[in-house]
C-alpha positions in Angstrom: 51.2 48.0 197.0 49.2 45.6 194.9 51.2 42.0 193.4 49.3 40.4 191.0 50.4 36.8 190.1 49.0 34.0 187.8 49.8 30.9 186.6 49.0 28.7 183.5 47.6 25.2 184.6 46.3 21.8 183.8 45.0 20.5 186.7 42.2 18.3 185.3 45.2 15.9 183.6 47.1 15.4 186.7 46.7 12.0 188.8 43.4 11.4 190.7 44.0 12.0 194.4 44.1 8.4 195.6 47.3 8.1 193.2 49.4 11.1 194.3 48.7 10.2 198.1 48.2 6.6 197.7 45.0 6.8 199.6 41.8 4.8 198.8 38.7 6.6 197.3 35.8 7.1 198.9 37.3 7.1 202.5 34.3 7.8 204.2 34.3 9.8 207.4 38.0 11.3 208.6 40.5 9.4 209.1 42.8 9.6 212.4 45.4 11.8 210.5 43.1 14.2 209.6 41.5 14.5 212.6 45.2 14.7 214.2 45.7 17.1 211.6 42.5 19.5 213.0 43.5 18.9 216.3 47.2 20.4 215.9 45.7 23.7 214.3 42.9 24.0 216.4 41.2 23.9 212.9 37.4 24.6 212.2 35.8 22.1 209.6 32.2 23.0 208.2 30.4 20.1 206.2 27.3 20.9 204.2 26.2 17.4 205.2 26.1 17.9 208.9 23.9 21.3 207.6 20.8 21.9 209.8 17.5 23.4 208.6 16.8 24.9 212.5 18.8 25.8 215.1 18.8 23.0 217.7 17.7 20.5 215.1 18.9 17.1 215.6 19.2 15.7 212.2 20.5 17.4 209.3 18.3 19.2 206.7 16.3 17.4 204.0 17.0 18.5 200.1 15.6 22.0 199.3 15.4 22.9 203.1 17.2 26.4 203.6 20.3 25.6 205.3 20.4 28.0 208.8 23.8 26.1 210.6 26.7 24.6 209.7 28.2 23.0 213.2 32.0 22.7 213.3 33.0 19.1 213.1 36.8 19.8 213.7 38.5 21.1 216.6 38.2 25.5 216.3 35.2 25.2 219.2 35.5 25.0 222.6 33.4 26.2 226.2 31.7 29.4 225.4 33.3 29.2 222.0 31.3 28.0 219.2 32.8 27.8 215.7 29.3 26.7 213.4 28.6 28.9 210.5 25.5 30.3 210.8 22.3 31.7 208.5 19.7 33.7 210.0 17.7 35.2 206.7 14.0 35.2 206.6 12.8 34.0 203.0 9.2 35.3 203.7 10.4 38.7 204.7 14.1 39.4 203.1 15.0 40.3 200.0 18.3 37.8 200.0 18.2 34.3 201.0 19.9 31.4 202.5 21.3 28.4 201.0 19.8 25.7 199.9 20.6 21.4 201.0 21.6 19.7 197.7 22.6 16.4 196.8 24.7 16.5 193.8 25.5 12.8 192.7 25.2 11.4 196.1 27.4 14.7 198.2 25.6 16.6 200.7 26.0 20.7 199.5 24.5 24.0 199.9 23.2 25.7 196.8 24.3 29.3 196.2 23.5 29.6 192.6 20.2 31.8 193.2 20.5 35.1 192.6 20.8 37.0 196.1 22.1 34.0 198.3 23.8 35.3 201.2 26.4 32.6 203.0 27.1 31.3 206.1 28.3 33.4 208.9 30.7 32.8 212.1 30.6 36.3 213.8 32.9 36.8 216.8 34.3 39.7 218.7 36.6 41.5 217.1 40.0 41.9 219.5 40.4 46.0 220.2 43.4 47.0 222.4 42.3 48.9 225.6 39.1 47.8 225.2 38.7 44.6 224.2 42.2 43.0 224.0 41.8 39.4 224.0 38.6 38.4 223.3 37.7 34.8 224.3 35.1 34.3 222.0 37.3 35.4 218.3 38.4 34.0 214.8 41.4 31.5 215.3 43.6 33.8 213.5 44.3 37.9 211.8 45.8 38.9 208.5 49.6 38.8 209.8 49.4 35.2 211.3 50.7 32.4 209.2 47.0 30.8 208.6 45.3 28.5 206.0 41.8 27.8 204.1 40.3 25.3 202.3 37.1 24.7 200.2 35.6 22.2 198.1 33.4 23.7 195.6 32.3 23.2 192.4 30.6 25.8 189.7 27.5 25.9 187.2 28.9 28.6 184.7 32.2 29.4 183.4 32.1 32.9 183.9 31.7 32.4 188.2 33.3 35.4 190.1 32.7 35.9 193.9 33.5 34.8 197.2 33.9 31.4 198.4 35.9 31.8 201.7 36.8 35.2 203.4 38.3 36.0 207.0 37.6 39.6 207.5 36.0 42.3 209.8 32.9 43.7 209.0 33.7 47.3 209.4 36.9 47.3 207.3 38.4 46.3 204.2 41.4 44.3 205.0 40.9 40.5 204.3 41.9 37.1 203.6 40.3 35.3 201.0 39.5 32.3 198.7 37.4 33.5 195.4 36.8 33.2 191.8 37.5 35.6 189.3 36.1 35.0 185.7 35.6 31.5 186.2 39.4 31.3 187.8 40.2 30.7 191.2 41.7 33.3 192.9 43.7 33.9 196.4 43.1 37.2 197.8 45.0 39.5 200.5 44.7 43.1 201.5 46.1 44.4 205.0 44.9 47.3 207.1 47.5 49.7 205.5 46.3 49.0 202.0 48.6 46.4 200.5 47.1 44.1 198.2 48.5 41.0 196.9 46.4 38.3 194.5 46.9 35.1 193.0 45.3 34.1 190.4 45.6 30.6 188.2 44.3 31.3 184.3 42.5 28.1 183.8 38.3 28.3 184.4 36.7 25.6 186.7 35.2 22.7 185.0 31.7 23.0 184.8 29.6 20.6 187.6 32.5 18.9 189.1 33.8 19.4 193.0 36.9 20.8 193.1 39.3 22.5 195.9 40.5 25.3 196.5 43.7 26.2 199.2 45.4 29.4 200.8 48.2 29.4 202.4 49.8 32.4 204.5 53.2 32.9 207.0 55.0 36.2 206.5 57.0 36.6 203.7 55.0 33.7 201.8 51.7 33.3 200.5 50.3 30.4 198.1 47.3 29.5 196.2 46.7 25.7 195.6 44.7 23.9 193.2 43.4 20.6 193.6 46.6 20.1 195.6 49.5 21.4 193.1 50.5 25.0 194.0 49.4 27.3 191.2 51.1 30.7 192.6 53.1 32.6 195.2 54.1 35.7 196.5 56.5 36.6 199.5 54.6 39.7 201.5 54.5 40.7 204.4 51.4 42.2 206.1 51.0 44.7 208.7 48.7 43.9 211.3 44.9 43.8 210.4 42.7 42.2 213.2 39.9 40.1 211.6 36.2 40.0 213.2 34.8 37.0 211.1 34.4 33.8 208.7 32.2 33.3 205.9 31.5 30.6 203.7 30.1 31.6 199.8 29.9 35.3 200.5 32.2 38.0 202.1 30.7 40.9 204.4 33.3 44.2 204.6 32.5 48.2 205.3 29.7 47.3 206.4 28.0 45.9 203.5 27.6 42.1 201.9 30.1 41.1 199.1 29.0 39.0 196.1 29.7 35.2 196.8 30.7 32.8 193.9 27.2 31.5 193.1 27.6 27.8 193.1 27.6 24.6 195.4 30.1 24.4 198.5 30.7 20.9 200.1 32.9 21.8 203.2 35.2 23.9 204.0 38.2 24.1 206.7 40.5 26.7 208.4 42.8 27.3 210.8 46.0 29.2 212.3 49.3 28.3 211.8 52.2 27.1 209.4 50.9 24.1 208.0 53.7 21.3 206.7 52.8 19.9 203.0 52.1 16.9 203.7 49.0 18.0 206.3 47.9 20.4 203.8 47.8 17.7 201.4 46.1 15.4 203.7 43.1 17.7 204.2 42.8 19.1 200.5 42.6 14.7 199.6 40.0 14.9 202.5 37.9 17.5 201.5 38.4 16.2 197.7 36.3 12.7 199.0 34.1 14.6 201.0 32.9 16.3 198.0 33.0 13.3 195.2 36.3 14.7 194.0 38.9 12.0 195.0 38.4 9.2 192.2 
């Protein structure tokens, strides 16, 4: 079963951030609601700012560094649980290679548009009944939970189609996922069964400026948000389909690496669970300031 939806949008007219939320630009680091807001979800948050050149590094990396960590600056981690997002490429010796630190009019992001970047990877065990049935060291949430991702991204050609955000399992197909498609962004869905549902809003990305991008997913209702208005739903339901793994400008299923999006990521954020409005809307306006998006 494959639903396709789209909608016709004009997000680029509606009121800046700080007007629909009545919050001041340029907030700086998160405020106690957001944080409250991690905290209640258990939710992972990966800023390209806090991106380290080195493993074990104390600072972050310097501009045109390859990035090799993102730590997780929300609340996904705990003891013998780390959440960071990690790169391990060789440039010297692979043929793909690992983002690059950017500043992009004064944002902290990691540069994806060369051709070959592979992302940023949180690898965990994958749950496996009889053998492996709870994991303590796994992804904060499958397919058939009600779950949520966020990204602040922006794009250098109007034609940008890839993967920003996936939650899958590296020997299968099913996923959850954030991407573009032709320049549009694009929810994405597909269960361990086969069913396949996508959202898609018809209006490209501007060009250069941060923008963010929102799933949403309980059963029997799925959205795809843009820049904090909803631009489509659907109302599946999934069978189960256990994921393995979160990436972050690239997906990684059967096996072999998926295309990402090819452009500049400033954070990102996930987490498990039904998320109310008004915290969704709190951490889209979040990420939105984090990536020079909010004025």
């Amino acid at each position: 079963m494959k639903t396709c939806l789209s909608a016709a949008f004009e997000p680029y007219d509606t009121p800046s951030w700080s007007e629909r939320l009545d919050l001041p630009a340029n907030t700086g680091p998160a405020r106690p609601a957001v944080r409250a807001i991690l905290s209640r979800y258990a939710a992972s948050k990966w800023e390209m700012a806090d991106g380290r050149a080195r493993l074990g590094d104390e600072g972050p990396a310097a501009d045109g560094e390859f990035l090799r960590a993102i730590p997780d600056s929300g609340f996904g981690a705990s003891l013998g649980h780390p959440m960071q997002m990690l790169n391990w490429l060789d440039p010297q010796r692979a043929a793909a290679r690992a983002p690059v630190a950017r500043t992009l009019e004064g944002r902290r992001c990691s540069d994806h548009t060369a051709s070959g970047t592979w992302g940023f990877w949180c690898k965990k065990a994958a749950m496996s009944p009889g053998v492996l049935p709870h994991p303590g060291n796994r992804v904060p949430y499958h397919l058939q939970d009600a779950h949520f991702a966020l990204i602040a991204l922006s794009v250098p050609c109007a034609e940008a189609s890839g993967v920003a955000f996936q939650a899958s399992k590296a020997e299968e197909t099913h996923v959850s996922e954030l991407r573009l498609a032709g320049g549009c962004p694009q929810a994405r869905w597909v269960d361990a069964k086969g069913q396949q549902v996508v959202l898609t809003g018809e209006a490209r990305l501007p060009l250069q400026r941060p923008v963010v991008l929102a799933l949403t997913s309980r059963p029997g209702r799925q959205t795809l948000r843009f820049n904090g208005v909803e631009m489509a739903s659907a109302s599946a339901r999934f069978s189960p389909s256990l994921f393995g793994q979160l990436l972050i400008g690239w997906g990684f299923t059967r096996y072999f690496p998926v295309d990402g999006f090819g452009g500049h990521v400033f954070a990102a954020i996930a987490g498990k669970g039904a998320i109310e409005e008004d915290e969704l809307s709190a951490l889209e306006a979040h990420l939105a300031d984090l990536a020079g998006a909010a004025g």
